[in-house]
N, C-alpha and C positions, 0 to 999 in steps of 0.2 A: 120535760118536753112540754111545750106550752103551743096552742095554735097548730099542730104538726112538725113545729122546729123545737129542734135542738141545736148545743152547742159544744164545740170540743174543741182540744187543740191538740198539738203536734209541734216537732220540730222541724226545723228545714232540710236539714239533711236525713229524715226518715224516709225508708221506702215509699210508706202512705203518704206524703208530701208529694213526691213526684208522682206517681198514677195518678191523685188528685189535678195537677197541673192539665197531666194528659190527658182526663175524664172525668169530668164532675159527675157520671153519672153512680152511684151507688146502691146496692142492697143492706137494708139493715136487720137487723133482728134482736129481741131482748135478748139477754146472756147474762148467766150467773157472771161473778166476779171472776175469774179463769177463764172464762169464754165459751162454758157449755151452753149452745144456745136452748132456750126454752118457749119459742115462739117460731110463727112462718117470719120470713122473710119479707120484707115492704121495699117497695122502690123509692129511691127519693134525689135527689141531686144537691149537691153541697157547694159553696161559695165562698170564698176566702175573706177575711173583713178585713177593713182596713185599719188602723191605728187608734185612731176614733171612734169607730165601731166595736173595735175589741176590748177596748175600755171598763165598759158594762161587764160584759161577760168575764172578763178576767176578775171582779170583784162579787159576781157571781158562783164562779165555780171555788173561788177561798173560801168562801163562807160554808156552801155544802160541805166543802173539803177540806177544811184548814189547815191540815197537816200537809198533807200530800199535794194539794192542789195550791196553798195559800205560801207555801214555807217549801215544802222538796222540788217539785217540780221548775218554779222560778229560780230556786238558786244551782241547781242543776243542769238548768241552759245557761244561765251564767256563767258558770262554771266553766264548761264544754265550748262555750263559746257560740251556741245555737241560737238563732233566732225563734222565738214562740210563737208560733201561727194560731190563728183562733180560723175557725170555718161555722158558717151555720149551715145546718143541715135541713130542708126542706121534703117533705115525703110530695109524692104525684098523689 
């Protein structure tokens, strides 16, 4: 997280993809890897990027992650035939 934003992505056809749509508003919270959270909760709202904007961030999140994020994830919506949505996330 840099500035208060972060970045992630998703598919199009995920649950989080549609509430998203319906509500950009969100709560976050740190979380171990399994998703025990270990922090309060923050408010923040998230925004979908465009093509151009996802750009960065898709050669961002490879490099943290290169297995997972740089090689499974991409060829996995491939695959499935999914679209890869990138969002950044802003805290209030």
């Amino acid at each position: 997280m840099k500035d208060g934003r972060a970045y992630f992505r998703t598919y199009d056809k995920a649950w989080k993809a549609k509430r998203l749509r319906n509500n950009p508003n969100v709560e976050v919270a740190h979380s171990k890897y399994l998703g025990k959270t270990t922090s309060d909760a923050v408010k923040g709202h998230v925004r979908l990027l465009s093509d151009a904007e996802a750009k960065p961030v898709r050669r961002l999140l490879a490099r943290k992650h290169p297995i997972q994020q740089g090689i499974a994830v991409p060829v996995l919506h491939k695959l499935k035939r999914y679209k890869t949505l990138h969002y950044e996330l802003v805290l209030d």
